[in-house]
C-alpha positions in Angstrom: -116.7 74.8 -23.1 -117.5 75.8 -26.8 -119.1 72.4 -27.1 -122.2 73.9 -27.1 -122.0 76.1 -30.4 -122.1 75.0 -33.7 -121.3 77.3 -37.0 -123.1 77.4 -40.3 -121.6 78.9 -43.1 -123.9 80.7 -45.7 -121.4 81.0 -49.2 -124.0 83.1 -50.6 -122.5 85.9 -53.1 -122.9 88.7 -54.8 -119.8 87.5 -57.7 -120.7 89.3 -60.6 -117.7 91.8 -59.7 -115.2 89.0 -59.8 -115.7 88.4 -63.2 -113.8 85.2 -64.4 -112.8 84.5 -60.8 -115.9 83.5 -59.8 -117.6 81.5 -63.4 -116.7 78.2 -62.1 -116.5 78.7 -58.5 -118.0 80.2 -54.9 -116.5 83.0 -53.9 -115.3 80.8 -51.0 -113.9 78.9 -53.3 -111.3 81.5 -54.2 -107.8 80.5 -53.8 -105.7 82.6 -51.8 -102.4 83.3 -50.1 -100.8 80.1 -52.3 -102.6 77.3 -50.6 -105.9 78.6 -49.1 -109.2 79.0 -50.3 -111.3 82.1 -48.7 -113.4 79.7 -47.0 -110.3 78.2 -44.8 -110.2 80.9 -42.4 -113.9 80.6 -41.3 -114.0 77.2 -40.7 -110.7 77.3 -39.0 -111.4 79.8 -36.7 -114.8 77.8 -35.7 -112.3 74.8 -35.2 -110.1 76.9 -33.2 -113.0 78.0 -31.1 -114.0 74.1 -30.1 -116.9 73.8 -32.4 -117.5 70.5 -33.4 -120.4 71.2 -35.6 -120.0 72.9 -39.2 -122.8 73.5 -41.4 -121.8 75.5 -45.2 -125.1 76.2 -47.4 -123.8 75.7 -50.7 -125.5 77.3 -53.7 -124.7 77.7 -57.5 -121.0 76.1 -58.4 -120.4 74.8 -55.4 -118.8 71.7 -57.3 -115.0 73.0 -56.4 -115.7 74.4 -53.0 -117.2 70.3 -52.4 -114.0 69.3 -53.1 -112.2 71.1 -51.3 -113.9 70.9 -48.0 -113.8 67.0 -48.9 -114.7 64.8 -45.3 -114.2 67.8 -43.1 -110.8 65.9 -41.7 -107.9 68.1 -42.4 -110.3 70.6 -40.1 -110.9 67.6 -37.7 -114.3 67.6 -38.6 -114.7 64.0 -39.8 -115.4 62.4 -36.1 -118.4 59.7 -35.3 -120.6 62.5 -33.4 -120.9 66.1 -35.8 -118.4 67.0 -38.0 -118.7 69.3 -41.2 -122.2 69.1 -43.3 -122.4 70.0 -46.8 -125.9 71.4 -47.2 -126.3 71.8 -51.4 -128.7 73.8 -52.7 -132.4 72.1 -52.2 -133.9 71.9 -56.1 -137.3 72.5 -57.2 -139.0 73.9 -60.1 -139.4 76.9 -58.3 -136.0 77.2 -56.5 -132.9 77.1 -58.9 -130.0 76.9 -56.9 -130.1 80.0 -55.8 -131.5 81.3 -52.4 -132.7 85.3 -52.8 -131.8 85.6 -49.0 -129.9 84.1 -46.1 -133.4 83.5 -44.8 -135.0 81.5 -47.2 -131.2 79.4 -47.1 -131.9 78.6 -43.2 -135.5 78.0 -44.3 -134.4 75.1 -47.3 -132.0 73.8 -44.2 -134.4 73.4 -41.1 -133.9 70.0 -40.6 -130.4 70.6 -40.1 -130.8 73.1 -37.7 -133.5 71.0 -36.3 -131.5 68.0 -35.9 -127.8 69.8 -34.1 -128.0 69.3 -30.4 -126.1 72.7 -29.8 -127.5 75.5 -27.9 -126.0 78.2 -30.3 -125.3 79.3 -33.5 -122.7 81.2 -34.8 -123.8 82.4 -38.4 -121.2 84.0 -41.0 -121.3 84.9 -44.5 -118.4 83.8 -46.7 -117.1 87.1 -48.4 -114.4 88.1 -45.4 -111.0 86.9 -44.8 -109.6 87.3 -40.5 -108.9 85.3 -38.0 -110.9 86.1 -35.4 -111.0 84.6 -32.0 -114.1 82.9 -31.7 -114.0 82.0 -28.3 -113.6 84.8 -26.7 -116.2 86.3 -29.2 -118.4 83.3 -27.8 -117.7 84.0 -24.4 -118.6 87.8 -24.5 -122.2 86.7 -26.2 -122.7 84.5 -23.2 -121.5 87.0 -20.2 -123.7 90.2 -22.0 -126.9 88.3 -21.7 -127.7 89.3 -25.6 -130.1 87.8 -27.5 -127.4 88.3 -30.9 -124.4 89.7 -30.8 -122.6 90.5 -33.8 -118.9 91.1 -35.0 -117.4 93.9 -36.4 -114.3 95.6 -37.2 -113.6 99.5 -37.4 -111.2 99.9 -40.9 -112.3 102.2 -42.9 -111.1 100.0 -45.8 -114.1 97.8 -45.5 -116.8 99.9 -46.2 -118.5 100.3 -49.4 -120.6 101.9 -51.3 -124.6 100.2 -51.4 -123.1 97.3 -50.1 -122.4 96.0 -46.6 -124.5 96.5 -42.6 -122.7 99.3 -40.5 -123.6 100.3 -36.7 -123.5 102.2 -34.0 -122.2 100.7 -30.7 -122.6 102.6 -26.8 -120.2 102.2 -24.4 -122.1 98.8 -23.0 -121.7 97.5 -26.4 -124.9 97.8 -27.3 -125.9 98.4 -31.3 -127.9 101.7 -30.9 -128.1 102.5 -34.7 -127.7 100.3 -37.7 -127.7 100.8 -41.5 -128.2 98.3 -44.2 -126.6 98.9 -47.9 -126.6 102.5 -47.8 -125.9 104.8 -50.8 -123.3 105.9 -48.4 -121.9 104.8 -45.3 -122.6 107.0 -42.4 -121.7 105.1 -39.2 -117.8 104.1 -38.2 -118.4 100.4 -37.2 -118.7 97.9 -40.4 -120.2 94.8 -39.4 -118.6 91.2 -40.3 -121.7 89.4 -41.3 -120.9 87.4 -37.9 -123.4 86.7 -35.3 -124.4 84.7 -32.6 -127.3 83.7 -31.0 -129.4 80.6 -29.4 -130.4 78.2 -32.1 -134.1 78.3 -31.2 -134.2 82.0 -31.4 -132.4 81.7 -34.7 -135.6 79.1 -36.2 -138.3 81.5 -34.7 -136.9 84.3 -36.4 -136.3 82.4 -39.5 -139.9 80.6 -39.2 -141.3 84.3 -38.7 -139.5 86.0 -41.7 -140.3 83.3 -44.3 -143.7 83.4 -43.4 -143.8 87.2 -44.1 -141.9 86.8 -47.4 -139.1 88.2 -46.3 -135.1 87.4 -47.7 -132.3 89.0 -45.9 -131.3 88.7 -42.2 -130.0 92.2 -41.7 -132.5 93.8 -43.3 -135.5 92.4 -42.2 -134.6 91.1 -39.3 -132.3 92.6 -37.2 -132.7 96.1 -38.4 -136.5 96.8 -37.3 -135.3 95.1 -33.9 -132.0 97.6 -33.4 -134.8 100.2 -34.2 -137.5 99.3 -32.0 -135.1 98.1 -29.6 -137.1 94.7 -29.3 -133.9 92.8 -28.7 -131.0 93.2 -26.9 -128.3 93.3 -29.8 -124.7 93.6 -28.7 -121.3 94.0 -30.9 -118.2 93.0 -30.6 -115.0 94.2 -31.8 -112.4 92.2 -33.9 -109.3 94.0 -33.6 -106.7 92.0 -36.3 -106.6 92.3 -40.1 -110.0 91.9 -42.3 -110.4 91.8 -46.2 -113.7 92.0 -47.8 -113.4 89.4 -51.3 -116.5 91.8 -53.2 -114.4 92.9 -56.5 -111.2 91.5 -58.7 -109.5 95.0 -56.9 -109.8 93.8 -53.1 -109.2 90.4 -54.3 -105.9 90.9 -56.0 -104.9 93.3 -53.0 -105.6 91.2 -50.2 -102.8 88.6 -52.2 -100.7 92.1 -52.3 -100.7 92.2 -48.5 -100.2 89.2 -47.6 -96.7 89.5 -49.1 -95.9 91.5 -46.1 -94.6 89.9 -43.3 -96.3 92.1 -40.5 -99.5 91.5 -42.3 -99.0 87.3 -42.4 -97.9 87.5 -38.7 -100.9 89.4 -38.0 -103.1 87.1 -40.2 -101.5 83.5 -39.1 -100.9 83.8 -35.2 -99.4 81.0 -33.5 -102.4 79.8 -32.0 -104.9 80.3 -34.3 -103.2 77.9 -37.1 -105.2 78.5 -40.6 -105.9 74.7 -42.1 -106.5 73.9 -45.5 -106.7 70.5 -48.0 -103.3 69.5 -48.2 -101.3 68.3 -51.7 -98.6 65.8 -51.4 -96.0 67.6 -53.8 -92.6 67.8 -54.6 -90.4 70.6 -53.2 -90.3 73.7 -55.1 -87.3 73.8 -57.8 -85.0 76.9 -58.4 -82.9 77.0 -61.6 -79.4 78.2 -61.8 -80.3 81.7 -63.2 -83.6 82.3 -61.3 -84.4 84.8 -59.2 -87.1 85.3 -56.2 -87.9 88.4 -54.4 -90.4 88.8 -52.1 -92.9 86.1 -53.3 -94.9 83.4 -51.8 -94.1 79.9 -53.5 -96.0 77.2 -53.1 -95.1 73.7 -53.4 -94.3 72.0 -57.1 -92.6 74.8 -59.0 -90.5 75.2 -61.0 -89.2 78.1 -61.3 -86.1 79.5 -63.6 -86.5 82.8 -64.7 -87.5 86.3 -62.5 -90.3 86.5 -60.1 -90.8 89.6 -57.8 -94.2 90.5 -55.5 -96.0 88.0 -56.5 -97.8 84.6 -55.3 -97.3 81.1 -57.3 -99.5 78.4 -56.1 -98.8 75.0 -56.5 -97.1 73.3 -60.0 -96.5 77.2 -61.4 -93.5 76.9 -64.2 -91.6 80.1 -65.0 -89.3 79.5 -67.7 -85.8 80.7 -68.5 -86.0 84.2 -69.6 -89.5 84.9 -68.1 -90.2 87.7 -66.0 -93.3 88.0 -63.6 -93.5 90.6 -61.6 -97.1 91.3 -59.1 -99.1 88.8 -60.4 -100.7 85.6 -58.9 -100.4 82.5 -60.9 -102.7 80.0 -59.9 -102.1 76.5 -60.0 -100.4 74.7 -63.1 -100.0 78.1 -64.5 -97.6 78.4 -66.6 -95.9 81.3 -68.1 -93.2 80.2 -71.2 -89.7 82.1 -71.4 -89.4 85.4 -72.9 -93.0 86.2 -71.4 -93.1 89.7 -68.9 -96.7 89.8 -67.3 -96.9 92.7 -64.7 -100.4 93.0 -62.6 -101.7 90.0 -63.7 -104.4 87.5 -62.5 -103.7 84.1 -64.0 -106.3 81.3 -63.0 -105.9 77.6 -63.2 -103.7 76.3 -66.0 -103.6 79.4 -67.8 -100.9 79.6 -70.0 -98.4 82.4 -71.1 -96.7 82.2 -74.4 -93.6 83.0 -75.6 -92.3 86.3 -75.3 -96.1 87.4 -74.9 -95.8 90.9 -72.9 -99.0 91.5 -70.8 -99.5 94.9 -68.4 -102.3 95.8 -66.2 -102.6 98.7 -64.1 -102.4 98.2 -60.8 -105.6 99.8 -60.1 -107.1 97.2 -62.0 -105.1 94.0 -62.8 -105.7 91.6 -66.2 -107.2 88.4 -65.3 -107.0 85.5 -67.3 -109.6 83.0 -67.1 -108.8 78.9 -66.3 -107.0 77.2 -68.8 -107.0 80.2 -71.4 -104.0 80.1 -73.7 -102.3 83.8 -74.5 
């Protein structure tokens, strides 16, 4: 049983490419698909996998991802024994809210890690949206006899340039070669910034890597070991869909996909249900002369002019006359009649005016900041 692994979350980002997406919030934070935030799909597929035990290291506005995760309950993490932790940054004079490195994060959190009864850890970084299954990703770590075993995923849509850990894996599943950020990437496997490994083994190497000033895991860590083959490091594969949340591009494409129904299939699976906050709301509202195609709508809208490939989260109005057509429109957005936006990001409460006419390429959509008036 799975009782025996907890999950920490580390939501720390590289943003700057998100631009306005990211000023007030985590990359976790992001809201997705109409309802979700990015961070939904991690710590439901820890919850799908029977872990009881959710840590997320928060770090600079972390304010709305708080909010979101709330108690932990909609995730069933609000019980008497475990549950979800929100670990907030730790603030000195010398530490700002801002960990250089999942390492020194793990470091500011010891007593956490110190406290959880669990015998392992799984450890992910919050930047990739799948639905993995955990279990049988757990399982695997615990037949191989690894010390870490790490996920990964082979579409060639997730690698990037100076960004990202790739690696080499033998038949036995064993990570033979590894590269960190290169200038470009040589080997086929990208890895998901998913690991597991015993918790103890987790706090040495942590312990061991602070105290030889070092920052990142991959890098420091887990790289000179693949090299010197001081470890056993295995890999395993996850097969279904994977989005990397790095830039305002993958972030508005990711929404794109999900407007396919092969892709949500692929995404939600019957049993491995996606959980997020839930809003009590009214039922969505369709005027006599509206028209839908193809779009996700979320509750609270109302909606009486044209919408096509695009996502309205909760309390969107579309007016008479207003056409919208692959944008997302995040909640309380509002976009007055007359208006025709086309590749458009609008964040919270943004507001289109009348007969305003606003075109991005789809290469590289417009997005509008929260509660900016056009």
């Amino acid at each position: 049983m799975l009782k025996d692994v907890m999950g920490v979350i580390y939501t720390g980002e590289n943003d700057a490419q998100l631009r306005e997406l990211t000023m007030t919030r985590a990359i976790a934070a992001l809201p997705v698909a109409g309802r979700y935030r990015v961070i939904d799909f991690l710590v439901s597929s820890l919850v799908n996998g029977g872990m009881r035990n959710v840590g997320v290291i928060m770090q600079k506005n972390y304010h709305s991802l708080m909010d979101h995760l709330g108690s932990g309950k909609e995730w069933d993490l609000h019980g008497k024994n475990d549950g979800l932790y929100v670990l907030p940054p730790f603030l000195t004079r010398e530490n700002v809210g801002v960990y250089t490195g999942v390492l020194d994060a793990l470091r500011s959190n010891t007593n956490y890690l110190s406290r959880s009864k669990q015998e392992y850890v799984v450890l992910c970084n919050s930047l990739i949206i799948s639905n993995p299954h955990m279990d049988a990703f757990v399982q695997y770590h615990m037949d191989s006899g690894a010390d870490i075993t790490l996920m990964y995923t082979k579409d060639p849509s997730m690698a990037r340039d100076e960004y990202g850990c790739y690696i080499n894996v033998d038949d036995n599943g064993r990570v033979t070669d590894m590269e960190v950020e290169p200038t470009h990437p040589n080997l086929p496997n990208t890895s998901m910034d998913i690991m597991i490994l015993k918790r103890d083994f987790l706090r040495q190497l942590v312990d061991k890597g602070v105290a030889h000033g070092q920052h990142a895991l991959n890098r420091d860590i887990i790289l000179p070991m693949v090299q010197g083959q001081t470890a056993r490091i295995n890999a395993w594969e996850h097969k279904g869909p994977v989005w990397l949340m790095d830039s305002v591009q993958s972030y508005f494409r990711f929404n794109m996909d999900i407007l396919n129904s092969e892709t949500r299939k692929a995404l939600f699976p019957e049993d491995l249900p996606v959980f997020t906050k839930v809003r009590d709301e009214m039922p969505s509202r369709y005027g006599d002369n509206a028209t839908v195609v193809n779009t996700l709508v979320a509750d609270g809208c109302i909606i009486e002019g044209t919408v096509e490939n695009s996502i309205l989260f909760r309390g969107v109005r579309v007016a008479p006359g207003a056409h919208v057509k692959n944008c997302i429109i995040m909640q309380d957005g509002q976009v007055h009649s007359g208006a025709y936006i086309e590749n458009c990001i609008l964040d919270k409460q943004a507001v289109i005016k009348r007969n305003a006419r606003l075109i991005g390429p789809s290469a590289y959509p417009i997005v509008i900041a929260k509660n900016v008036v056009i």
